[in-house]
Short mmCIF file of the C-alpha atoms (twelve columns), coordinates in Angstrom:
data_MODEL
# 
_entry.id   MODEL 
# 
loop_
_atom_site.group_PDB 
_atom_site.id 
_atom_site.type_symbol 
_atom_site.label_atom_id 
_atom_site.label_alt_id 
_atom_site.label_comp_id 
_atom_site.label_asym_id 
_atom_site.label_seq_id 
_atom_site.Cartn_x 
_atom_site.Cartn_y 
_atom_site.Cartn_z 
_atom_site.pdbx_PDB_model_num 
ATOM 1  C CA . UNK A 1  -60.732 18.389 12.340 1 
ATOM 2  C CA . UNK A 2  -60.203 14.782 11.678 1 
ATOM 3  C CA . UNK A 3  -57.185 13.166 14.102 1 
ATOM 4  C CA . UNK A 4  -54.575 10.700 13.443 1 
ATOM 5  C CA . UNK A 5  -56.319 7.982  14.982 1 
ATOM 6  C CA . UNK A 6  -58.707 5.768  13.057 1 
ATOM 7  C CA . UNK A 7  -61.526 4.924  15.010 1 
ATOM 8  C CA . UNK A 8  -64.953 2.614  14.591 1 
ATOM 9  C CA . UNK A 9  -67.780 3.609  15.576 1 
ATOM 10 C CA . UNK A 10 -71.751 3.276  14.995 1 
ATOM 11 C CA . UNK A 11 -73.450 5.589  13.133 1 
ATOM 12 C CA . UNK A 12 -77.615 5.747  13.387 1 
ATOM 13 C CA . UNK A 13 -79.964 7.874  11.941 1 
ATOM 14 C CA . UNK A 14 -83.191 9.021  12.431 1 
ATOM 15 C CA . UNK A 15 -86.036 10.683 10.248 1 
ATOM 16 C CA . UNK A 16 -84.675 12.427 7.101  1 
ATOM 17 C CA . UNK A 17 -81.309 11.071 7.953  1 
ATOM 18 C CA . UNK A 18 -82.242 7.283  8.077  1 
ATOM 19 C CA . UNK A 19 -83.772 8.245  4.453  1 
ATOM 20 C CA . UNK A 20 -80.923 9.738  3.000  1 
ATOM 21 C CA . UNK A 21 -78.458 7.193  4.272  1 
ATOM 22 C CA . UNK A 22 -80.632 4.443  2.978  1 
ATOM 23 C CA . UNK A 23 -80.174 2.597  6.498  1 
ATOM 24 C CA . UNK A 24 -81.163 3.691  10.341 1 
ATOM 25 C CA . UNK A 25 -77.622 2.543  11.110 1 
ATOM 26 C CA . UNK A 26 -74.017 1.582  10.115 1 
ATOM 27 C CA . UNK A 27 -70.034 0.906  11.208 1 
ATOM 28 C CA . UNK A 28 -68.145 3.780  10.146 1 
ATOM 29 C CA . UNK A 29 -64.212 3.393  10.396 1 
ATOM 30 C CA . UNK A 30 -63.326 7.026  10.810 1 
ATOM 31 C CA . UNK A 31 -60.048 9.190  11.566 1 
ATOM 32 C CA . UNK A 32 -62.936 11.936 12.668 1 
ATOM 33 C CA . UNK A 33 -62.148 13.702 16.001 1 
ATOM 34 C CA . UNK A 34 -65.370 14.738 16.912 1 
ATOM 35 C CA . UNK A 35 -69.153 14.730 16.586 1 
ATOM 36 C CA . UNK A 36 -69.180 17.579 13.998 1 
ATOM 37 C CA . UNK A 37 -66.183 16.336 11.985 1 
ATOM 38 C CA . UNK A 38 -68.002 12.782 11.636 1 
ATOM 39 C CA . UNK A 39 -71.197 14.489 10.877 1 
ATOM 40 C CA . UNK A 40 -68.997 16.385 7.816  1 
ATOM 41 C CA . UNK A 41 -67.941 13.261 6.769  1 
ATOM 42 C CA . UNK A 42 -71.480 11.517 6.491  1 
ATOM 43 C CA . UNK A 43 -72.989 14.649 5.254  1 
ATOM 44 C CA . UNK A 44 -71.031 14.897 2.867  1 
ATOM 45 C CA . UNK A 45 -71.054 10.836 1.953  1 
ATOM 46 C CA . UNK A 46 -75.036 10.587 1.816  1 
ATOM 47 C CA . UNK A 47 -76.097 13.637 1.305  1 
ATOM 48 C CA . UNK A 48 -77.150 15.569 4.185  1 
ATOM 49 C CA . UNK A 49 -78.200 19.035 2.824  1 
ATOM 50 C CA . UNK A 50 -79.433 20.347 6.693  1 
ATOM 51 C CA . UNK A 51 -76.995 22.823 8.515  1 
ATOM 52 C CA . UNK A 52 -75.000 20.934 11.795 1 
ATOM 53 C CA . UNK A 53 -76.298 23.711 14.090 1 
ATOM 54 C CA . UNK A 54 -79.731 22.469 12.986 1 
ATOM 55 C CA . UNK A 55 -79.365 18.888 14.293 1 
ATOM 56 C CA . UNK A 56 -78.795 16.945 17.342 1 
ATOM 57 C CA . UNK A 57 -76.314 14.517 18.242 1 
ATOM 58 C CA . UNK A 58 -75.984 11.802 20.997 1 
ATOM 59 C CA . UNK A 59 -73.520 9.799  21.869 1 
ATOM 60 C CA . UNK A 60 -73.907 6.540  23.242 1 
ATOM 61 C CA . UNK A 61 -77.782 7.967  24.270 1 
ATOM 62 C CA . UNK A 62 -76.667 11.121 25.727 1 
ATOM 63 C CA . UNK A 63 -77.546 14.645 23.926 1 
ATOM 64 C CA . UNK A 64 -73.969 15.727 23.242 1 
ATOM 65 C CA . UNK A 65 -72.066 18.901 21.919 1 
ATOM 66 C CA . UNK A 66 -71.066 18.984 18.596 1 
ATOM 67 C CA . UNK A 67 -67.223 19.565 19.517 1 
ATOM 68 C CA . UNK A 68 -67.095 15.853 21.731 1 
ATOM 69 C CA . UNK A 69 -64.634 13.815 21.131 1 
ATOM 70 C CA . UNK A 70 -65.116 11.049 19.373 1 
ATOM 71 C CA . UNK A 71 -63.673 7.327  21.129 1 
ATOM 72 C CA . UNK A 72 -63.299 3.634  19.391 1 
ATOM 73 C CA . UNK A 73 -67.231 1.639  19.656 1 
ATOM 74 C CA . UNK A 74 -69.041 4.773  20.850 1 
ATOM 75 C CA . UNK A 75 -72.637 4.622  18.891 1 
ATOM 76 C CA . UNK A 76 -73.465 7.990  17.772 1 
ATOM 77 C CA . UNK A 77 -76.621 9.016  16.687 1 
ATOM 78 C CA . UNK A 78 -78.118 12.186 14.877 1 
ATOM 79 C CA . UNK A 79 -80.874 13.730 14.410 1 
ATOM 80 C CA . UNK A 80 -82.285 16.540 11.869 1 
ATOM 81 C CA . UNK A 81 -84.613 19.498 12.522 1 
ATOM 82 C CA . UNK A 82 -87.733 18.553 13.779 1 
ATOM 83 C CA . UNK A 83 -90.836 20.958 12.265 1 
ATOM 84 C CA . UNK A 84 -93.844 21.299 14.071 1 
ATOM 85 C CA . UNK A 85 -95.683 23.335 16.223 1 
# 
């Protein structure tokens, strides 16, 4: 659910990500609340076909929930699904 606020933050990607977004990272202005609403946004801005619950997300290089809250400059970074074995 996006807030009222209007935040900036970093966005980088990695993998798939960094090749759908055409960039490993860039300065979103956002009114996103969390990690999963800015994820919705991006998704749905370049592309990102793979489910949320798929992924990872850090923020500011710490493995983070989905449902943190999202504050001004933070650098948040996702991941997709890694395959392998």
């Amino acid at each position: 659910m996006a807030s009222d606020a209007v935040i900036d933050v970093t966005a980088r990607y990695f993998a798939a990500f960094r090749e759908q977004a055409g960039t490993d990272a860039e300065r979103v202005t956002t009114g996103a609340a969390t990690a999963g609403d800015l994820y919705g946004e991006l998704a749905e801005r370049h592309g990102f076909a793979d489910a949320r619950g798929r992924c990872k997300v850090a923020i500011n290089d710490e493995l983070s929930d989905w449902t943190a809250p999202l504050k001004h400059g933070d650098v948040v970074l996702f991941f997709p699904p890694v395959a392998g074995g």
